[in-house]
PAZAPA-4460 file (N, C-alpha, C; in steps of 0.05 Angstrom, whole numbers, plus 32768, in hexadecimal, padded with zeros to 4 digits):
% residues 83
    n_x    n_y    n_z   ca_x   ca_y   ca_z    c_x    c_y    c_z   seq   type   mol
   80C7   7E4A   8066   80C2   7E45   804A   80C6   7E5F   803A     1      X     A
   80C1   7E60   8021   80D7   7E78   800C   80BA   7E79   8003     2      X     A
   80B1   7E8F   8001   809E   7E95   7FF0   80A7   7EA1   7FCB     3      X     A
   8096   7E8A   7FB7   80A6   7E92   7F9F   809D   7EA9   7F8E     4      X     A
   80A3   7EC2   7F93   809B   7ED9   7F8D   80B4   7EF4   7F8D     5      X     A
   80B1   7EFE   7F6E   80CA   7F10   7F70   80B9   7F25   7F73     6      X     A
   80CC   7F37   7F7E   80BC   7F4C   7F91   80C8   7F68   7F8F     7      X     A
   80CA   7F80   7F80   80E4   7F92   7F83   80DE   7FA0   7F9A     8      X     A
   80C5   7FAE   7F9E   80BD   7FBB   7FAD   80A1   7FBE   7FAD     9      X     A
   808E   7FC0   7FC5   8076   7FC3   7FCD   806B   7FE4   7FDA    10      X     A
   8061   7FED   7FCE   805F   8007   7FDD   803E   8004   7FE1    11      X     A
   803C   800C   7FFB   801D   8011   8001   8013   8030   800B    12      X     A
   8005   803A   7FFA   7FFB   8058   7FFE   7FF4   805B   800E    13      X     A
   7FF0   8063   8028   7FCC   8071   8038   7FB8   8054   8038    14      X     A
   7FCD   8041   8046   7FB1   8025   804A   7FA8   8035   8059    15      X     A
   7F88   801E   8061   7F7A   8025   8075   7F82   8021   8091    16      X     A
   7F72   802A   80A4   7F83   802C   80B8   7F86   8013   80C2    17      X     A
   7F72   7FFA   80B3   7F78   7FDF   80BF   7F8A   7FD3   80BC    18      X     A
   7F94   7FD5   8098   7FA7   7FC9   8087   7FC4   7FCA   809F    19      X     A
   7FC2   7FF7   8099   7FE0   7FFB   80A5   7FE3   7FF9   80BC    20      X     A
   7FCF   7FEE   80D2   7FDB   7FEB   80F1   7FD3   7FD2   80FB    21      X     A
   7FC6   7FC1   80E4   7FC7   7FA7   80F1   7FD0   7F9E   80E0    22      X     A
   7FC0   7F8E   80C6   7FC7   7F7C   80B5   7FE0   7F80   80AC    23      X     A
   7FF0   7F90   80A8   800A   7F98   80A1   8020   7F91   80AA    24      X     A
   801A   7F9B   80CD   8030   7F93   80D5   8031   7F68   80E4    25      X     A
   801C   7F64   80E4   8021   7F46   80E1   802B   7F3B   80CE    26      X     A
   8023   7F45   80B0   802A   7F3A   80A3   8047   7F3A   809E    27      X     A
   8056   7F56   809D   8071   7F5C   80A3   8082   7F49   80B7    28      X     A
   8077   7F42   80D0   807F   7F29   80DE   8086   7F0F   80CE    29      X     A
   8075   7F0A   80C1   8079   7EEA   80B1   808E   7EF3   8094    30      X     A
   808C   7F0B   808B   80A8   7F07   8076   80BD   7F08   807A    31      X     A
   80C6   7F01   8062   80EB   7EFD   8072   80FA   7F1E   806F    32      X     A
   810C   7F21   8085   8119   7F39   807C   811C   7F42   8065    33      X     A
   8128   7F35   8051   8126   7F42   8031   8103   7F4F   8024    34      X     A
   80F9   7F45   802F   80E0   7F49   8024   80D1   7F59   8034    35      X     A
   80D6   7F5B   8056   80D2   7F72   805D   80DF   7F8E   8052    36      X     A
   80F7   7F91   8050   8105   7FA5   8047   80FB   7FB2   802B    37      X     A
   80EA   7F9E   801C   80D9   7FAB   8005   80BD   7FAE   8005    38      X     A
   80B9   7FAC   801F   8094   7FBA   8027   8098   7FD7   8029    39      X     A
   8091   7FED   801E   8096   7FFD   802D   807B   800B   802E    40      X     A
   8070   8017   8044   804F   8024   8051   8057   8040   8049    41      X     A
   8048   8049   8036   804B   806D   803E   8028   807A   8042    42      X     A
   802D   8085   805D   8017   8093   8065   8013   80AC   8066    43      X     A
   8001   80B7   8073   8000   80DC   8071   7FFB   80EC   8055    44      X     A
   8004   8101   806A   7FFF   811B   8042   8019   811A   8047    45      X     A
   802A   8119   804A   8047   811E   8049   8052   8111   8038    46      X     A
   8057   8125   8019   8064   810C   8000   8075   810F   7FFF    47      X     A
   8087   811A   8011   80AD   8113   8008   80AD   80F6   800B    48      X     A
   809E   80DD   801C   80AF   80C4   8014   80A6   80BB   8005    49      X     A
   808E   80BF   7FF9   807D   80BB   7FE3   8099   80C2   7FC4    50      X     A
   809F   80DF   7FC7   80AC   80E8   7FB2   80D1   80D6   7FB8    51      X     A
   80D7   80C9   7FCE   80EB   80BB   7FCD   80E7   809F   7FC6    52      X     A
   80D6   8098   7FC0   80C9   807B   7FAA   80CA   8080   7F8F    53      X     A
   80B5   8096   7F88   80AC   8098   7F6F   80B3   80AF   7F63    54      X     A
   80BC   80B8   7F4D   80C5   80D0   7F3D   80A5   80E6   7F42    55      X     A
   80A4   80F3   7F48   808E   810F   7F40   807D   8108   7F2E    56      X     A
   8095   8105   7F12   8085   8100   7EFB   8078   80E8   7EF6    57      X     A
   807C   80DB   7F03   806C   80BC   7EFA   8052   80BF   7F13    58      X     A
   804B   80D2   7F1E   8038   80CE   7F35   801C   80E1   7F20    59      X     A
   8008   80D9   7F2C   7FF4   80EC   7F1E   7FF6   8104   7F2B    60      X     A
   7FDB   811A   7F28   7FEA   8136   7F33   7FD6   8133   7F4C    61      X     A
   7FC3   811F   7F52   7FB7   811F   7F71   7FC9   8113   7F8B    62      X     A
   7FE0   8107   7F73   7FEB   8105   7F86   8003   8114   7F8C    63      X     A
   8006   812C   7F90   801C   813E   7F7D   8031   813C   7F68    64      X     A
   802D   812A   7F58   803B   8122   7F3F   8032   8138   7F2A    65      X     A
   8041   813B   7F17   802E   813D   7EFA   8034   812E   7EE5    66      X     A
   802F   8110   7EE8   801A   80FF   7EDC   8002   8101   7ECC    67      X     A
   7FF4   8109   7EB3   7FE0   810A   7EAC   7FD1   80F6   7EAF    68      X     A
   7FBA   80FB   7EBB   7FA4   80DB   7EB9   7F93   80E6   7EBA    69      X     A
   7F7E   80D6   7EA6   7F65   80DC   7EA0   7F51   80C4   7EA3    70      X     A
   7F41   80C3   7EBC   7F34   80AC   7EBA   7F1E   80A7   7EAD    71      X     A
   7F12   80B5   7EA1   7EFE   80B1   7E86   7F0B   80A7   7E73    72      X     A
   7F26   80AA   7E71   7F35   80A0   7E50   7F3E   8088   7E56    73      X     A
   7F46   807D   7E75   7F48   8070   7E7D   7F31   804E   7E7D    74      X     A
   7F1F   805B   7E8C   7F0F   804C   7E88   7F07   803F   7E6A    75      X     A
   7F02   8055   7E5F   7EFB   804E   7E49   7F07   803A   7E36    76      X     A
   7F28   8038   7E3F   7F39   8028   7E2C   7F3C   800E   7E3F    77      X     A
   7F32   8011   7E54   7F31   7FF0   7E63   7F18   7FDC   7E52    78      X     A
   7F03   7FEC   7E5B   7EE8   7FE0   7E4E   7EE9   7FD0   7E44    79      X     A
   7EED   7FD0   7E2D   7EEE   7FBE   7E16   7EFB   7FA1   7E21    80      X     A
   7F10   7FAA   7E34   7F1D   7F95   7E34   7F14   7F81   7E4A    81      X     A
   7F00   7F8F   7E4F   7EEA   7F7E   7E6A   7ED1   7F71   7E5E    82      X     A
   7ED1   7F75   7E48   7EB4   7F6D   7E3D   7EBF   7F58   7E28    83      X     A
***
């Protein structure tokens, strides 16, 4: 069966160790090659494949990007929209 879902790409940071060595790779079993080929797991401190996904600049700087984010300003402009 075709699951109806457009998909460009999936990146998963640093799952936990359950996600990335169990639930993951079963799940990877049941999609279809196209849709495996756009999971992609990045683990470790090692951000070169991290930085072969995502531009530097679009990453925050914890994650070595420089990205500005501020989660107090952050928060603050969700709020409202939760209440």
């Amino acid at each position: 069966p075709r699951l109806p879902v457009r998909l460009g790409k999936l990146c998963v940071y640093n799952p936990p160790w359950f996600v990335g060595r169990i639930l993951l790779p079963i799940v990877r079993m049941l999609l279809s090659a196209k849709l495996r080929a756009r999971l992609v797991v990045l683990n470790g401190a090692d951000r070169e494949p991290l930085y072969r996904q995502f531009e530097p600049a679009s990453l925050t700087e914890e994650l070595g990007g420089s990205y500005p984010f501020d989660l107090a300003c952050w928060a603050a402009s969700v709020e409202p929209a939760l209440s």
